[in-house]
N, C-alpha and C positions, 0 to 999 in steps of 0.2 A: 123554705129553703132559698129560692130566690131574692126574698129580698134580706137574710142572711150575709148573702153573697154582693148582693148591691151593697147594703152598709160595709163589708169588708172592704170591697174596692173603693167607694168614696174615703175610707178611712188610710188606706192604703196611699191615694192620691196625693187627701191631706198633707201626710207625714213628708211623701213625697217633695211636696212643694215647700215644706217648711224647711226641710234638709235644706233644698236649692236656696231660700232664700237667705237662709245661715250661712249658708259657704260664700252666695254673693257677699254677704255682710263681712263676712271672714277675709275675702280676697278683696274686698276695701278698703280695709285699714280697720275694723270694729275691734276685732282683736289683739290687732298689731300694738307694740308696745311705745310709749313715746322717752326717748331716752333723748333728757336736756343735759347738754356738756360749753364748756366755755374752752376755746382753744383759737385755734388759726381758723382765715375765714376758709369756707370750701369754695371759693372765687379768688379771682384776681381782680386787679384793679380791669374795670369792663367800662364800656363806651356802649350807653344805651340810645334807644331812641323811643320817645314815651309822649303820652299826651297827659293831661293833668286834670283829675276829678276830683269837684266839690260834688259831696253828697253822699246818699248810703253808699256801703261799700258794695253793696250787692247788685246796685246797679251798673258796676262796671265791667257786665259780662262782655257787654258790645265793644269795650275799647279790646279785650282781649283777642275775641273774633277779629275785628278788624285789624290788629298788629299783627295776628299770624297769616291770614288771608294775604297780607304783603307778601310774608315769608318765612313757608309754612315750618321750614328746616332750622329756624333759628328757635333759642331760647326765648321763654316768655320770661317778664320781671315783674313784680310787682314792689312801689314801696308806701309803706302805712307809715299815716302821722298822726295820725289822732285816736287813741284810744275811744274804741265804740260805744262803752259802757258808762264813758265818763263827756263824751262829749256829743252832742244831736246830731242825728244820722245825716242833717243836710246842710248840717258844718263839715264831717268828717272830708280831711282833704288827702290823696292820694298820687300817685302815677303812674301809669301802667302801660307796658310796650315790651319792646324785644331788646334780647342783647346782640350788637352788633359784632363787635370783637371783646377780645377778654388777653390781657398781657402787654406784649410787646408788638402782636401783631395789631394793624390800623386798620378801621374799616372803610370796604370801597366808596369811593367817594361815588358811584353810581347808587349804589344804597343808599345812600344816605341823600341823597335829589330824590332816591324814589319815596322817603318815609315823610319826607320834609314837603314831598308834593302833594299827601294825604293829610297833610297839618298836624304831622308830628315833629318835636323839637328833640336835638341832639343832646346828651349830655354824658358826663364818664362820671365816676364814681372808684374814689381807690378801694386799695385793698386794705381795711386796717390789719392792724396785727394780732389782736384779739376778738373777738364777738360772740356770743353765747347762740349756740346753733339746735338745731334740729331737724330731723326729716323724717316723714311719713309715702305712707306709700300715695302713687299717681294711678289709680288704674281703670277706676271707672267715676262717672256724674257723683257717687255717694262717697266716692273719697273727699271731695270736697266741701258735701257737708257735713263731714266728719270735724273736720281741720279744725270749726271755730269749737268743737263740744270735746277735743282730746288735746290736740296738740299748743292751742291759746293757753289755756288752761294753765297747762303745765307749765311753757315760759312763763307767764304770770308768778306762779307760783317760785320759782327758780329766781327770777331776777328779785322777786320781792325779799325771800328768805335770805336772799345773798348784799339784798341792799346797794343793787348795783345800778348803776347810771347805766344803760341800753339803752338805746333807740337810732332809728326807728328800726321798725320790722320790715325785713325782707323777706317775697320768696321768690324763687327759682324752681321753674319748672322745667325738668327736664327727665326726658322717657316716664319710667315711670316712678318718679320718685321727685316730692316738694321737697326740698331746701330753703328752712327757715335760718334768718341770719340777724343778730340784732347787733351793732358794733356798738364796742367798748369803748372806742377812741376814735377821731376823725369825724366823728359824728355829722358835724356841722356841713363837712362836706357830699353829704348824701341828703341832702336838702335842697331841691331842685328853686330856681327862683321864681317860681310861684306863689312856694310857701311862703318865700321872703314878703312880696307883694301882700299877701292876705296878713302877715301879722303887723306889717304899718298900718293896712286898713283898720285892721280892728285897733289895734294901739290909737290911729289918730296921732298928727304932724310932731305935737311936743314931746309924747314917750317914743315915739320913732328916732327922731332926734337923739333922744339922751340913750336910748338900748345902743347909739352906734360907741358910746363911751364909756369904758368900765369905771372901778369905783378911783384906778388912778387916773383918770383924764386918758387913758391909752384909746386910739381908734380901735375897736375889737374886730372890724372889719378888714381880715387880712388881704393884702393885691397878691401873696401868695397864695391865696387855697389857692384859686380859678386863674386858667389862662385861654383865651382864645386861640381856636383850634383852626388850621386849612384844611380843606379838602385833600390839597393835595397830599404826598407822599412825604414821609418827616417825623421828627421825634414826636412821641407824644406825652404828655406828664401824667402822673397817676393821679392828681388831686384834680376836684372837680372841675369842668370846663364845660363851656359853651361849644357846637361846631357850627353857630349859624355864620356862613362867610359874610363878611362885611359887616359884621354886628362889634360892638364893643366888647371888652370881658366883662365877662361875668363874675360876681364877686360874693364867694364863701364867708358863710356866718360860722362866728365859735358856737359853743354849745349852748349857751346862755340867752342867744338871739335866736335859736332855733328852736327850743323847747315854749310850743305853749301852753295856756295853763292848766290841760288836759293830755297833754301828749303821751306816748311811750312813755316816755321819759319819768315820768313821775311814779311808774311801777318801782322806783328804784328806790324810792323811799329818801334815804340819804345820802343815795348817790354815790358809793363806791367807785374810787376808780378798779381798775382792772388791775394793776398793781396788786391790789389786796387781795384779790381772789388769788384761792388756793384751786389751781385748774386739774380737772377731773385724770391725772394722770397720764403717763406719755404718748397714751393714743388721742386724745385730745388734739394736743399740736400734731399727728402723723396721719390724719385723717385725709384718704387722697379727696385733692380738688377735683370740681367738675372740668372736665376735657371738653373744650371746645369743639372736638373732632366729634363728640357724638352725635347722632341724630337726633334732637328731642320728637317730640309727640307734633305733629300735624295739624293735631286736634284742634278746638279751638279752647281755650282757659277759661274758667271762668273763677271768678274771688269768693271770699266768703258770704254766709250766711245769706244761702238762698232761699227764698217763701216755697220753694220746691227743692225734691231732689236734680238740683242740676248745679252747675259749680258754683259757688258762692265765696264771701270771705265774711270775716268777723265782723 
């Protein structure tokens, strides 16, 4: 009879703990659903401040720690250039930091000495008018390794079926919910110039040269995307910009200088513009943006595909 009753309790226990660790699973996102739509972004045009990673994605747990540890009440950002599956984990290049301001409002120029004093670089990022989105829940370590096994997947899937030029991937980490973003138009201007840097490298002097001229002799390097930003108080443009004071502008690539030969970009197959896309109906475009006034998570972020459950990216 006793040990009747020990096997009932160990069995008891079991079921116990498996319940818990189903409902952990549950309240991470394992059963949440991933619903991919193309519409308006849920951002506005944002002024980040970010540092720039060559290599796996999954080692850039430390830049997230480190941009929120500045401050801990702002949004984290993350943006992917290189698709993981197609390009070596210690090619894949990325940037990862916080969002400073998001709209019409500017950000403090005290902030941005303090992001800029830990050898982070300013940059803004408009808003396009289109981008194929999604969000998954934020809520513990194993929603993040969820991210690259539910929700990649499925934009993959989406932009491929739909034959659409996306890129790159954004997310947006805020409270408890990722906001993935991949733009349909403007593209070129969420290409920080790093990237620019590393595909002269790899190109070499003479295709560097000629990617600056398309097939009619046109510079494709516009002095419109980018303009250098001040510190001080003042208008600011939605299209990409530099904020280092005393630096030159910085200068926006089209689409064609920005994608390389592995990128996002090439989930699209044939590149649809957004024009074509027939958008998932009128909640699509009605979807509210992220409110700058919220409090995001404290926490520290971390990207995909972690060797552990901890935050990881693809």
């Amino acid at each position: 009879m006793p040990d009747l009753l020990l096997l009932g309790l160990i069995g008891g226990l079991t079921l116990l703990l498996l319940l818990t660790l189903l409902a952990f699973a549950g309240y991470s996102g394992l059963l949440a659903g991933v619903t991919v739509s193309a519409g308006s972004p849920p951002i506005r045009n944002v002024t980040v401040a970010y540092k720039f990673h060559v290599g796996p994605y999954g080692e850039t747990g430390p830049l997230f720690t480190e941009s929120c540890s500045i401050s801990p009440r702002l949004r984290s950002i993350a943006v992917y250039y290189d698709n993981p599956h197609m390009v070596p984990p210690e090619k894949c290049r990325c940037a990862v930091g916080s969002i400073l301001s998001e709209g019409e409002e500017s950000p403090s120029p005290e902030l941005i000495r303090l992001y800029q004093k830990f050898g982070f670089k300013v940059f803004c990022f408009p808003a396009p008018s289109h981008v194929v989105t999604a969000t998954f829940p934020y809520t513990t370590p194993l929603s993040i390794w969820l991210v690259p096994r539910r929700v990649h997947p499925a934009l993959d899937a989406y932009i491929k079926e739909r034959k659409l030029c996306a890129h790159p991937r954004l997310e947006i980490y805020q409270q408890d919910q990722i906001y993935f973003m991949c733009p349909l138009a403007r593209q070129g201007d969420f290409y920080v110039p790093e990237v620019k840097e590393t595909e002269r490298k790899s190109r070499g002097p003479a295709e560097a040269n000629d990617a600056l001229v398309d097939g009619t002799g046109a510079d494709t390097m516009s002095d419109t995307s980018s303009v250098s930003l001040e510190l001080g108080p003042g208008s600011r443009d939605t299209s990409a910009a530099t904020l280092s004071p005393g630096m030159s502008p910085s200068r926006g690539w089209d689409d064609g200088d920005t994608r390389s030969e592995h990128s996002y970009s090439e989930s699209g197959a044939s590149g649809s513009s957004f024009e074509e896309l027939d958008l998932e109906g009128e909640g699509a475009l009605g979807e509210p943006r992220l409110s700058p006034e919220t409090e995001p998570l404290g926490a520290p972020k971390w990207p995909r595909e972690p060797s552990t459950p901890e935050k990881g990216e693809e």
